[in-house]
TORSEKE-932278 format. One line per 3 residues: for each residue x, y, z of N, C-alpha, C. Coordinates in pm, whole numbers, m for minus. Layout:
X/Y/Z/X/Y/Z/X/Y/Z  ...
//
This chain:
6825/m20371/766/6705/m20428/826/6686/m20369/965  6564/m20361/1000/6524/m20336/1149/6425/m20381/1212  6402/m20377/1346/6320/m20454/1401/6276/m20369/1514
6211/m20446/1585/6184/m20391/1755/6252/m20468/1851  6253/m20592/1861/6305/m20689/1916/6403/m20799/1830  6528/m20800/1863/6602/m20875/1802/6652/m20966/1880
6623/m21124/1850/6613/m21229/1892/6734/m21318/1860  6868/m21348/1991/6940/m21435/1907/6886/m21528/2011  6892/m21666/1863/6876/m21819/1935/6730/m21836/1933
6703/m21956/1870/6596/m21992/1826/6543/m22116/1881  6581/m22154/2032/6513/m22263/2094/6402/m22208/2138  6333/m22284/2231/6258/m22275/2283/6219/m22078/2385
6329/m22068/2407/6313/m21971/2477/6252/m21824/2411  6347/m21836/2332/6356/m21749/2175/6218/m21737/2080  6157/m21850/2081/6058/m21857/2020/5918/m21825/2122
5909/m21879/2235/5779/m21871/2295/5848/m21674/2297  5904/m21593/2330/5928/m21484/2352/5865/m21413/2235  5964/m21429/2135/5909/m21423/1990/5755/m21428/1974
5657/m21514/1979/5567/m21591/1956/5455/m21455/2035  5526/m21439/2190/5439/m21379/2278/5390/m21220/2185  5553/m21166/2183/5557/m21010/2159/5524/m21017/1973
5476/m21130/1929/5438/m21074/1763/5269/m21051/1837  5223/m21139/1887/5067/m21196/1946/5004/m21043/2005  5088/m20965/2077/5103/m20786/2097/5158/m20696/2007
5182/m20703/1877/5179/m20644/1771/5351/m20584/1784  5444/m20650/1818/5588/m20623/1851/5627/m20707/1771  5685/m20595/1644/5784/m20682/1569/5897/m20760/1607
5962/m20833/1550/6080/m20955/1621/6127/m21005/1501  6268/m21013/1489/6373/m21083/1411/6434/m21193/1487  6449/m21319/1433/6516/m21442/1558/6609/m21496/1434
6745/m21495/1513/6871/m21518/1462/6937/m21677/1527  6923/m21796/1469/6991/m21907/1458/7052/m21952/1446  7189/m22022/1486/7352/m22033/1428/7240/m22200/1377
7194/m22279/1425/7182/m22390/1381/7066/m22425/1255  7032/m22497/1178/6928/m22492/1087/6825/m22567/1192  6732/m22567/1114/6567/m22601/1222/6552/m22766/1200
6647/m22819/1158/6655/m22935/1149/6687/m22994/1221  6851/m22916/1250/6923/m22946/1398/6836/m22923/1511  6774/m22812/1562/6707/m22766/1635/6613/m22883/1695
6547/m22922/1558/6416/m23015/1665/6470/m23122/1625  6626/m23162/1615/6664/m23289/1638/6727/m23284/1796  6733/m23217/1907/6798/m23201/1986/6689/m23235/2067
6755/m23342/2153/6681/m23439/2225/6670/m23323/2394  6563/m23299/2457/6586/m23216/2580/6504/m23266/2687  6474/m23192/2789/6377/m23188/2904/6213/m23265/2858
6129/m23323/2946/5988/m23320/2933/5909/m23297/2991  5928/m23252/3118/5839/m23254/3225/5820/m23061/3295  5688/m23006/3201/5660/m22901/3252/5608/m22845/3355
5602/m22733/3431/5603/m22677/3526/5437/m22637/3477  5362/m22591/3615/5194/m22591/3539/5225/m22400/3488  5316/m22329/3544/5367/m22204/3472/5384/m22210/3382
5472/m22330/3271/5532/m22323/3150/5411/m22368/3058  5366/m22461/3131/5185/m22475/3022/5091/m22351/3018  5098/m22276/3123/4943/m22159/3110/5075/m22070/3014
5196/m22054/3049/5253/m21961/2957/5229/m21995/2786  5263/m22112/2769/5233/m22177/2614/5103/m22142/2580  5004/m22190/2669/4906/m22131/2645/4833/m22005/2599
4914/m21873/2692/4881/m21769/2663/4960/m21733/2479  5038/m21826/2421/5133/m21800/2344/5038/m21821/2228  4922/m21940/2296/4862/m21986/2124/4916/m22089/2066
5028/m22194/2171/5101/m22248/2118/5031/m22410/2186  4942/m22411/2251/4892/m22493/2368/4834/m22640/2291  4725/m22642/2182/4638/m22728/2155/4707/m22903/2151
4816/m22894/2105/4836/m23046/2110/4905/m23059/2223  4979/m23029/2301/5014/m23001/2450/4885/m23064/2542  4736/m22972/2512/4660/m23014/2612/4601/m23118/2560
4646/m23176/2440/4550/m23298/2379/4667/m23437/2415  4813/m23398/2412/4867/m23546/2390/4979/m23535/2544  4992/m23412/2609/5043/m23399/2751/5005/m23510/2813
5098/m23588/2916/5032/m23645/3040/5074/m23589/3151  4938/m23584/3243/4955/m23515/3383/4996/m23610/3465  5117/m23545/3475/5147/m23646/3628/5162/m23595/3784
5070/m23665/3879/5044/m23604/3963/5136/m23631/4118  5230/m23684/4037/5350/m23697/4181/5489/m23817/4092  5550/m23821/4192/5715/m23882/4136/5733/m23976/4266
5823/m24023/4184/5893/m24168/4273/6005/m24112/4334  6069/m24213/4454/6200/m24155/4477/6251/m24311/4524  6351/m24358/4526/6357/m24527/4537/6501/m24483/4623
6491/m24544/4720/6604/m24606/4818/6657/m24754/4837  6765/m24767/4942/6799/m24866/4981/6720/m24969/5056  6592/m24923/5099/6544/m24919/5205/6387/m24883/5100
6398/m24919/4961/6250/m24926/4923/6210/m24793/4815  6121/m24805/4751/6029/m24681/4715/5914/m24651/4767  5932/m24464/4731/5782/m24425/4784/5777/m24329/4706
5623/m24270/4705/5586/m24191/4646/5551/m24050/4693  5584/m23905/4654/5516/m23783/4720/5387/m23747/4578  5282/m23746/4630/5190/m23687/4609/5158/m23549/4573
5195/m23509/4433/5158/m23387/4442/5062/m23308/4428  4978/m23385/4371/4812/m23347/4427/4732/m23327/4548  4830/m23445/4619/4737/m23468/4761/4789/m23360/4828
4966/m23302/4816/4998/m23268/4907/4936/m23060/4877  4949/m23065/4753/4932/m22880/4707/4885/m22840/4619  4810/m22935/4602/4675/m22930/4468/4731/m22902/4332
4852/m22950/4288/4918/m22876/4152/4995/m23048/4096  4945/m23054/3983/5029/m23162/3933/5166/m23113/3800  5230/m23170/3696/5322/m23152/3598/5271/m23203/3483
5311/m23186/3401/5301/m23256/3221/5418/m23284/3152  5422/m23403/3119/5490/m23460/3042/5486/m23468/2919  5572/m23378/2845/5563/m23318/2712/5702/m23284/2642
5759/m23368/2538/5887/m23353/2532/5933/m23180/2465  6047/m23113/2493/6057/m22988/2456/6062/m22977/2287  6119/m23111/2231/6120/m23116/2101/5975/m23086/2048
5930/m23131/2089/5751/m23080/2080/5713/m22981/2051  5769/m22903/2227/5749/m22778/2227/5804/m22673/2106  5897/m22686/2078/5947/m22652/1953/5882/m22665/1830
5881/m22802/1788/5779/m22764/1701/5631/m22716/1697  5627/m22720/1781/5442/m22615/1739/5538/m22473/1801  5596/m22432/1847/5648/m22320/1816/5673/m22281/1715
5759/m22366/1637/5808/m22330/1465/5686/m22304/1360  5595/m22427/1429/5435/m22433/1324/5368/m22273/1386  5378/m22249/1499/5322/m22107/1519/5365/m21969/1512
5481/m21976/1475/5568/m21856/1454/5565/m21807/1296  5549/m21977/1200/5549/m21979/1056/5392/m21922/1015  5285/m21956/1111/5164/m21891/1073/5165/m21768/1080
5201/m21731/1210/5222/m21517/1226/5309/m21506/1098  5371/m21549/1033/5492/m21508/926/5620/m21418/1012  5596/m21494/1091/5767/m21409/1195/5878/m21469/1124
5981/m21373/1145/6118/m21411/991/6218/m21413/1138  6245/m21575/1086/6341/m21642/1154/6467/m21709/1077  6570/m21622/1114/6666/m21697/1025/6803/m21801/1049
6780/m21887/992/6865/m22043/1071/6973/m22025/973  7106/m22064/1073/7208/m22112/982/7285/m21966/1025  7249/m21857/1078/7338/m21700/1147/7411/m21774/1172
7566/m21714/1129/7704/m21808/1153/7767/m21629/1230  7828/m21648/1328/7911/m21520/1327/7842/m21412/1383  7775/m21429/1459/7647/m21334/1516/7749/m21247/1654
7745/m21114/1635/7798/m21044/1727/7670/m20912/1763  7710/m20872/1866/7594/m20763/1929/7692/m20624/1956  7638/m20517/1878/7741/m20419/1888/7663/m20252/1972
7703/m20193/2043/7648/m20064/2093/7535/m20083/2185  7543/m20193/2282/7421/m20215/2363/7391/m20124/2509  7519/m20032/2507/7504/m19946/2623/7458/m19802/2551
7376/m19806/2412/7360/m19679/2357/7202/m19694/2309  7115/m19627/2273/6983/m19618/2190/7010/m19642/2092  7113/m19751/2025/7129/m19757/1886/7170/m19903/1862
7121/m20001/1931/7223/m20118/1936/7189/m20176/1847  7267/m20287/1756/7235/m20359/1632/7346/m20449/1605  7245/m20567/1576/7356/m20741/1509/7397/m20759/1444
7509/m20844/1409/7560/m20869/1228/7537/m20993/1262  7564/m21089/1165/7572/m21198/1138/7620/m21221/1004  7663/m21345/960/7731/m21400/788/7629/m21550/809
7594/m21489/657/7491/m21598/581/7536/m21613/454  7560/m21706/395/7565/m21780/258/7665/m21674/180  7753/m21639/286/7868/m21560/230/7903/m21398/229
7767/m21332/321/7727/m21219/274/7730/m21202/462  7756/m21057/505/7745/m21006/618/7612/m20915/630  7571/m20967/693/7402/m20916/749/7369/m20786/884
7319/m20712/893/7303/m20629/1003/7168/m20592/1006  7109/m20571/1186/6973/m20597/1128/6954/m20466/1321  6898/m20356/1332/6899/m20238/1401/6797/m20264/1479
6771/m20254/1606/6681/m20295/1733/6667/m20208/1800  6537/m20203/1874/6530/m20122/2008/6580/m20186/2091  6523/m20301/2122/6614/m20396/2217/6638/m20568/2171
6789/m20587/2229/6821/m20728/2222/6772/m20830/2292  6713/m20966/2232/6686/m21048/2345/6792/m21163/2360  6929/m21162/2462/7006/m21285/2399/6912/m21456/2484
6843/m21542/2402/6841/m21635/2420/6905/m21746/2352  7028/m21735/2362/7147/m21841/2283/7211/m21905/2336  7183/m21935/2463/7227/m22090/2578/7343/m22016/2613
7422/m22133/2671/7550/m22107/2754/7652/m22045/2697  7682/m22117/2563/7768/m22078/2463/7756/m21974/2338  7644/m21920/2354/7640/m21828/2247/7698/m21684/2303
7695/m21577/2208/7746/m21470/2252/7686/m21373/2270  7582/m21402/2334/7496/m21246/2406/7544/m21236/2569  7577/m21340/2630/7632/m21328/2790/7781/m21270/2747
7849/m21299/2688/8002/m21271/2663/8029/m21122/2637  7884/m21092/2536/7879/m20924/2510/7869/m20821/2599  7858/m20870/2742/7858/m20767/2862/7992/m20787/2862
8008/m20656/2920/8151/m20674/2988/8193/m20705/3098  8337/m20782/3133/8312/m20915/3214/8284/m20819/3342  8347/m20646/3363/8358/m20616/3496/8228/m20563/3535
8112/m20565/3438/8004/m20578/3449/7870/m20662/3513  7968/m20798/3512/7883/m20954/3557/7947/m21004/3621  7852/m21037/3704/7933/m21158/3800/7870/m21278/3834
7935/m21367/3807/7897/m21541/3774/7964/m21634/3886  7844/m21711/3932/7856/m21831/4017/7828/m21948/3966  7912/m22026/3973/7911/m22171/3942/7958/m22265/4012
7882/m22389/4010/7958/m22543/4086/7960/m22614/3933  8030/m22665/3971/8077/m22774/3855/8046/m22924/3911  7954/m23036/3887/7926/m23161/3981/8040/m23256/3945
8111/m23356/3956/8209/m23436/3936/8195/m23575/3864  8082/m23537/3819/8035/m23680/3798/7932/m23619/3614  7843/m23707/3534/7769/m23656/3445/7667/m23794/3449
7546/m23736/3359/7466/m23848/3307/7477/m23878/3221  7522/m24011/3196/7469/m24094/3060/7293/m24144/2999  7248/m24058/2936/7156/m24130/2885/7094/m24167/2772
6986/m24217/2794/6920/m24314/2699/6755/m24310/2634  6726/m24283/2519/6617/m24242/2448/6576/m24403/2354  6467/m24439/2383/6435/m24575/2331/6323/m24567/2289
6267/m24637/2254/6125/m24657/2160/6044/m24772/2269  6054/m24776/2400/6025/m24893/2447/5914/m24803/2564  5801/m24897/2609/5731/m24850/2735/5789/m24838/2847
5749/m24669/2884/5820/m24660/3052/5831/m24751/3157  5886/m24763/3207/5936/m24876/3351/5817/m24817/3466  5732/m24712/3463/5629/m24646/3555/5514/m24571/3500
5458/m24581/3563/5332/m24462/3488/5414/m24286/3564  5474/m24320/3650/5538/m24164/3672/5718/m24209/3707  5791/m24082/3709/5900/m24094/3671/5962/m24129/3820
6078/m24209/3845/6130/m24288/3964/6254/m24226/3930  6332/m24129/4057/6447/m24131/4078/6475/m24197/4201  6606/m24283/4169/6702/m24369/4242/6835/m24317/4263
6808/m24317/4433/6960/m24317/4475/7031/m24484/4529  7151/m24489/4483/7199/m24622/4490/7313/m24627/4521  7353/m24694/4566/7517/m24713/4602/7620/m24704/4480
7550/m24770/4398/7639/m24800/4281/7623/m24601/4141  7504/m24541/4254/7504/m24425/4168/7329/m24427/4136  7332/m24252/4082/7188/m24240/4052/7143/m24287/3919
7033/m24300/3888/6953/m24327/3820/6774/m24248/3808  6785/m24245/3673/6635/m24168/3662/6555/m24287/3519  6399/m24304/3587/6322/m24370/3468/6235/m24250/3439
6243/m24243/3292/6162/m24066/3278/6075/m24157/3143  5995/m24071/3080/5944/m24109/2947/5938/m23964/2883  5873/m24019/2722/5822/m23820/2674/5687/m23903/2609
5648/m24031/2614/5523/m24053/2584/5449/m24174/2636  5370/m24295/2546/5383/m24389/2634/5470/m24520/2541  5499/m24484/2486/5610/m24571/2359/5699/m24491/2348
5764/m24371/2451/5907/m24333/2419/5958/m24327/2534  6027/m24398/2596/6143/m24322/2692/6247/m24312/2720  6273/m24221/2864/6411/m24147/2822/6486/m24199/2962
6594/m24269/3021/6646/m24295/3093/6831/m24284/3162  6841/m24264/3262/6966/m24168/3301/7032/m24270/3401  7208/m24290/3389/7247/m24327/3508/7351/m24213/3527
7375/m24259/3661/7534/m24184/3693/7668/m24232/3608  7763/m24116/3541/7894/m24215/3526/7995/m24101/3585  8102/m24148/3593/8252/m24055/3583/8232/m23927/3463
8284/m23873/3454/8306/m23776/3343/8390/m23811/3245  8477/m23961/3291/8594/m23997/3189/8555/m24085/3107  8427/m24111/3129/8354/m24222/3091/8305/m24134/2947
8339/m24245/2808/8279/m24204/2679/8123/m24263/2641  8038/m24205/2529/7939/m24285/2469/8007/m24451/2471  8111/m24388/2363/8130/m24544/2306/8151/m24661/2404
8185/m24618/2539/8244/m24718/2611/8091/m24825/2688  7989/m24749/2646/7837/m24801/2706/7775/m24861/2590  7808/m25001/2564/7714/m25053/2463/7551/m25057/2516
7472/m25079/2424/7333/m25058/2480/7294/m25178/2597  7357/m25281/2550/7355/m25412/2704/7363/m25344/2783  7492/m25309/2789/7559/m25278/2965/7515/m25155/3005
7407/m25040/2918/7348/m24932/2977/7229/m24999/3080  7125/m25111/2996/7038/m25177/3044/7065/m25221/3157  7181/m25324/3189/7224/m25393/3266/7203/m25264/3409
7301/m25179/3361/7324/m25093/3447/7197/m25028/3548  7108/m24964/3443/6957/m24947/3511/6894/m25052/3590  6906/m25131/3521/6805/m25234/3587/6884/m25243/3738
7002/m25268/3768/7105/m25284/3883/7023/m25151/3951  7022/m25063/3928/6996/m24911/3999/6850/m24894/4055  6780/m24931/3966/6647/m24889/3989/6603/m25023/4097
6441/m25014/4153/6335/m25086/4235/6364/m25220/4147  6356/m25328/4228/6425/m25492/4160/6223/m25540/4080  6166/m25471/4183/5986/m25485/4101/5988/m25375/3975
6055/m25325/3970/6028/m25201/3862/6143/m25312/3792  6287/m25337/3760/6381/m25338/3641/6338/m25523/3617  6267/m25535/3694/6228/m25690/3643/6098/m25698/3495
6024/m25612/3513/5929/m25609/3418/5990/m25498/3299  6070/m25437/3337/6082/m25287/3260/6076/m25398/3088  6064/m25249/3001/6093/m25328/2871/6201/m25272/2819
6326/m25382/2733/6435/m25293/2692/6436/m25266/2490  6507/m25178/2459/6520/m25209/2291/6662/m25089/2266  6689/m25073/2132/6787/m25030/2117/6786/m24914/2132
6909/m24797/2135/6877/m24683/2195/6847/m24604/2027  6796/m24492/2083/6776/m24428/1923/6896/m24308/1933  6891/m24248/2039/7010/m24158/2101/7071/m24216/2244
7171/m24161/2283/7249/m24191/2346/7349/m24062/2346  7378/m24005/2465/7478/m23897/2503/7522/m23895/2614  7615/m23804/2693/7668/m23799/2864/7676/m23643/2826
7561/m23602/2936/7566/m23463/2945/7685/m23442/3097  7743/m23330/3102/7762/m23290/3260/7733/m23205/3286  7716/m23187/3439/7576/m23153/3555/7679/m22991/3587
7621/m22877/3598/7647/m22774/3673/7584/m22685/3691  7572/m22602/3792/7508/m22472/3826/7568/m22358/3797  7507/m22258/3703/7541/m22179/3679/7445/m22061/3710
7513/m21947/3773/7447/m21811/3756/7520/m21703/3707  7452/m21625/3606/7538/m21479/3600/7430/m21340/3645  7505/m21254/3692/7407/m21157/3717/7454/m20996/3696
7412/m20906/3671/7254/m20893/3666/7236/m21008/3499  7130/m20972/3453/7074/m21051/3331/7019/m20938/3234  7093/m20801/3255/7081/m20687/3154/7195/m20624/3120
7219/m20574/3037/7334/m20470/2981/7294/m20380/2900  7266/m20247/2924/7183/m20167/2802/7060/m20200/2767  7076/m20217/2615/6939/m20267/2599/6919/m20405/2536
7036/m20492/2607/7030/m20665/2577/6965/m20697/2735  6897/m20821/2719/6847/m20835/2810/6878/m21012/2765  6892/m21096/2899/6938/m21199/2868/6809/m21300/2947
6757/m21420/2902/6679/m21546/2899/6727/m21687/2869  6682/m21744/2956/6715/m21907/2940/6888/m21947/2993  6914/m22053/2906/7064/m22086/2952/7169/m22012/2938
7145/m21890/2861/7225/m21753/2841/7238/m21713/2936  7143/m21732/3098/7203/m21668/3208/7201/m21740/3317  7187/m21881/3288/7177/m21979/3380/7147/m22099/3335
7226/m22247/3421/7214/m22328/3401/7168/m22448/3475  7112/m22504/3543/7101/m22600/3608/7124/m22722/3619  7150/m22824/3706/7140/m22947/3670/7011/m23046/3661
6963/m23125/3571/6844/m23142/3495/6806/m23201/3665  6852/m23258/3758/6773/m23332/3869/6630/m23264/3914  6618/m23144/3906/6496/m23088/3944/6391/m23053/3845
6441/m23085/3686/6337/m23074/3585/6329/m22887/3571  6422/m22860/3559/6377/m22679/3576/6484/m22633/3452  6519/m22673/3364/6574/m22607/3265/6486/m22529/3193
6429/m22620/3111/6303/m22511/3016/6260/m22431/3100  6205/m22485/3176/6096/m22425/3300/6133/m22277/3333  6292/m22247/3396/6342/m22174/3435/6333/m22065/3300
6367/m22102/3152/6390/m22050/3042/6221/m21977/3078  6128/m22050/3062/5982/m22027/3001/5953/m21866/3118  6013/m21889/3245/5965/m21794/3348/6023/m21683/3283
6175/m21673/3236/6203/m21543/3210/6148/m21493/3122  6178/m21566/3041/6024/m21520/2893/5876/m21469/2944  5829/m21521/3026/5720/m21455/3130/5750/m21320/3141
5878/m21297/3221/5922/m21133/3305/5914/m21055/3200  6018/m21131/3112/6056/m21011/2983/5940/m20985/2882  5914/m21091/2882/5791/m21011/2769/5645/m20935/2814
5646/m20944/2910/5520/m20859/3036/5652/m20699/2996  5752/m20705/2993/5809/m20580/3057/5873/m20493/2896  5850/m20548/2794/5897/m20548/2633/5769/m20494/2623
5669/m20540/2665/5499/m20490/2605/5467/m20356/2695  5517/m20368/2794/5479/m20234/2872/5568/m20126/2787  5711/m20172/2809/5815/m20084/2752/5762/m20022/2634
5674/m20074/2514/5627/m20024/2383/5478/m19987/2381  5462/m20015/2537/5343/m19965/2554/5389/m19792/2677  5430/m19731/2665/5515/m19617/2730/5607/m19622/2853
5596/m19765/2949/5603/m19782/3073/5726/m19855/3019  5901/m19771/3035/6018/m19853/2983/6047/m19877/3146  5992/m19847/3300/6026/m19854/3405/6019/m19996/3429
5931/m20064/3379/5920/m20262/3356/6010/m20277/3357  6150/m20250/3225/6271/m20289/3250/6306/m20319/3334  6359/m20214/3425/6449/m20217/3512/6463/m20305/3643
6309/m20378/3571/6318/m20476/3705/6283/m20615/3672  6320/m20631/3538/6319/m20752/3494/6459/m20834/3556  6555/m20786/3539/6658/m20912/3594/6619/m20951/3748
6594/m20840/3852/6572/m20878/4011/6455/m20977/4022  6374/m20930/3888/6273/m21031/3912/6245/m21167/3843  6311/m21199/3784/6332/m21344/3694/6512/m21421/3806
6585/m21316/3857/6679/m21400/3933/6615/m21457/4082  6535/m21344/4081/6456/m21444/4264/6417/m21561/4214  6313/m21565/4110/6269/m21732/4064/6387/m21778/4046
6513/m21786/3945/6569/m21862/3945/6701/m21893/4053  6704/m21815/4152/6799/m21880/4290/6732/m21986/4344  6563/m21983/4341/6487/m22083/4414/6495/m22168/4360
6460/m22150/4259/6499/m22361/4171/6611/m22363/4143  6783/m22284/4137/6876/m22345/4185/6884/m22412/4303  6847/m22364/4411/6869/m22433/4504/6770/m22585/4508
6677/m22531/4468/6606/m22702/4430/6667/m22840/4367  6710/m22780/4251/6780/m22842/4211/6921/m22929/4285  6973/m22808/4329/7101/m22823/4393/7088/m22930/4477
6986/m22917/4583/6948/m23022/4655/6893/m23163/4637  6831/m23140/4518/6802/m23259/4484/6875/m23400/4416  7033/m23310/4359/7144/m23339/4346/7215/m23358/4449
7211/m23284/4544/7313/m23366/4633/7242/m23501/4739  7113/m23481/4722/7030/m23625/4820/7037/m23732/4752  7047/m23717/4600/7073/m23837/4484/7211/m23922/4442
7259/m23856/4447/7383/m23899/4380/7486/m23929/4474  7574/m24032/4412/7726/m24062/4518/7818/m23976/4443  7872/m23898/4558/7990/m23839/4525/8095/m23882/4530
8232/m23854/4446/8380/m23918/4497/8355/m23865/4633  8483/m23982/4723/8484/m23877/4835/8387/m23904/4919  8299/m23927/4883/8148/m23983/4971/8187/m24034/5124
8155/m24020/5233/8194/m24087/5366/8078/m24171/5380  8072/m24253/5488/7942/m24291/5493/7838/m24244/5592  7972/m24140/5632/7832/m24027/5750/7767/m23966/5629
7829/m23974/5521/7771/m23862/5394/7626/m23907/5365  7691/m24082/5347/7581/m24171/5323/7436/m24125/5389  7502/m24155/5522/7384/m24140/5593/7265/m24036/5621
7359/m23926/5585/7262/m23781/5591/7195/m23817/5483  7219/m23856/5368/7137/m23858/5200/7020/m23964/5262  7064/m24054/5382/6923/m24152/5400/6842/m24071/5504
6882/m24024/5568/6788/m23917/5694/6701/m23842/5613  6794/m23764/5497/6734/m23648/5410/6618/m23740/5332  6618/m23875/5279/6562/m23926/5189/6417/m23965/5296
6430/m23992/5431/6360/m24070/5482/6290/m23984/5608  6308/m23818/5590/6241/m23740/5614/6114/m23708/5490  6222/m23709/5394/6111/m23694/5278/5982/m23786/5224
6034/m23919/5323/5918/m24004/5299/5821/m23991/5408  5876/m23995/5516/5768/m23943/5642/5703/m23848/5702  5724/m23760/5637/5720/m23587/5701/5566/m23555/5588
5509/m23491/5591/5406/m23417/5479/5474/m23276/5459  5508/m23245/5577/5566/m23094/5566/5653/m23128/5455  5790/m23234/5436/5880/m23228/5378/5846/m23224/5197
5726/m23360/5205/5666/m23384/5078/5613/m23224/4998  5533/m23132/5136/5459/m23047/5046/5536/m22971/5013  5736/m22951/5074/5795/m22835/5015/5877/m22885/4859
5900/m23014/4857/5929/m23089/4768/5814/m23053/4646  5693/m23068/4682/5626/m23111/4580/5580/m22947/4502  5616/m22850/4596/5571/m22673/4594/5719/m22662/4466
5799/m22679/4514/5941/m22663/4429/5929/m22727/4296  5857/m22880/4293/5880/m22939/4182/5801/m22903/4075  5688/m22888/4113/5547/m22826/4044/5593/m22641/4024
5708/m22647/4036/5731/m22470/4040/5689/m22354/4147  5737/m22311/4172/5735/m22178/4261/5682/m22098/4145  5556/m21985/4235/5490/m21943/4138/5598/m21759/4100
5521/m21728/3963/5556/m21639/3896/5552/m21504/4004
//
């Protein structure tokens, strides 16, 4: 088999990429270790960047997005000392959408199945061989049988753990990471949001987030230990817990019901760089990871898919010089919303270790952010995305 573009990993990243370069007449093969079942059972992010909507858009992938999205035009932030709101309309004319990624996925899958793009779920064993040569090409094992399929170029979008980052060689890359000490437990319910926009809480007892993905679904986060299991959080004592965390006017009315999911992700920053090797070129959590506090996972995914596929269409359009500047230019965006992130993690959360001078900077930092406009409009420039 052969292709033009060979696609491992079939989330979100994988597919709007996919989706873009069939839409420019660039063939594409997308390789899946999971079935599409698993896929859009995987509960993720909701809150898009107005980049990741005009990108969907340009994909063809947009119509129920702009029909069942809600715009939200600023966020909560709740202290000791009260909630307030930054304005992100008032402050930089750009609001967000609230749109769960499972979503996004599927009208990806529904739009990839109309082009007839051949996507194959269930690639067990997927390795990338000769990527420092004009000849590079995948195997994979399916239903017992070893598969190989010949590319001009690789796209690895296969998250943290797949093996398109691993296929560079290590003295090739070099990777920065924090690891946070702490994770979120959260919670997916069938019940109405606690806000019409999403409230993060910093608290003594730990952070907390009220998020939704509709207006009868939402999705809610506290702080725990890392030693801390699912099982040890019956659905009471998750409730209990929020309500303790969040605005006492917000967890008094909130509505509660049983969880439908329930997980404890943990929080870290990851970078590797460059985000090329030959002719693999790497997107999404394959070359970076964030911690969800700033809403920039997909987001971050959707931008590189931006770089690379502007620079895949030139490349097959004679101009292969695009390349070479796809990683410098998808890592500037994403150092900036690491550090967004980063920060927005450390103004939130109690750390072990915490002093209470620590304390206190997180209330200066929190209570600049409520009084300042300057502070609001760099907050609200970051959250709404830094542009392309």
């Amino acid at each position: 088999m052969r292709t033009q573009v060979a696609i491992i990993g079939g989330g979100p990243s994988g597919l709007i990429l996919s989706q873009l370069l069939m839409r420019a007449g660039i063939a594409t093969v997308v390789l899946e270790r999971q079935s599409r079942e698993h896929v859009l059972g995987r509960i993720r992010a909701g809150v898009l960047e107005r980049g990741t909507v005009e990108l969907l858009r340009r994909a063809g992938v947009s119509a129920r997005l702009d029909r069942e999205g809600i715009l939200h035009e600023g966020t909560n932030l709740s202290t000791v000392n009260g909630m307030f709101r930054v304005d992100f309309r008032a402050r930089i004319g750009e609001v967000v959408t609230v749109y769960g990624q499972t979503e996004v996925t599927r009208d990806l899958y529904a739009a990839q199945d109309a082009l007839g793009a051949t996507i194959v779920d269930e690639a067990a064993d997927v390795a990338l061989h000769d990527l420092d040569t004009d000849a590079p090409f995948v195997t994979w094992r399916k239903d017992g049988a070893e598969h190989r399929i010949e590319a001009d170029y690789i796209a690895g979008c296969d998250g943290f753990h797949g093996p398109s980052r691993q296929a560079i060689p290590a003295a090739k890359r070099t990777e920065y990471e924090r690891v946070y000490p702490f994770g979120w437990l959260g919670v997916l319910s069938r019940t109405r949001p606690a806000a019409g926009e999403l409230i993060y809480a910093n608290h003594p007892r730990g952070f907390a987030l009220a998020s939704m993905r509709n207006p009868q679904l939402s999705r809610y986060y506290v702080q725990v230990p890392l030693t801390d299991r699912v099982e040890d959080w019956s659905d009471a004592a998750f409730w209990d817990e929020l309500r303790r965390r969040l605005p006492p006017e917000v967890a008094e009315g909130m509505e509660t019901g049983p969880a439908i999911e329930k997980s404890i992700a943990p929080l870290r920053s990851f970078v590797t760089e460059p985000m090329r090797w030959g002719r693999l070129f790497l997107a999404g959590d394959a070359a970076h990871i964030v911690p969800p506090t700033g809403a920039k996972g997909l987001n971050l995914a959707a931008s590189d898919v931006h770089y690379l596929s502007e620079a895949l269409i030139a490349a097959f359009g004679g101009d292969r010089a695009v390349l070479d500047h796809y990683s410098d230019r998808a890592l500037n965006r994403i150092w900036g919303a690491m550090r967004f992130s980063w920060w927005m993690t450390s103004i939130l959360h109690r750390f072990p270790g915490q002093t209470d001078f620590d304390q206190k900077i997180q209330e200066a930092e929190l209570y600049q952010l409520e009084t300042l406009e300057s502070a609001q409009a760099a907050m609200a420039r970051n959250y709404t995305g830094l542009p392309y």
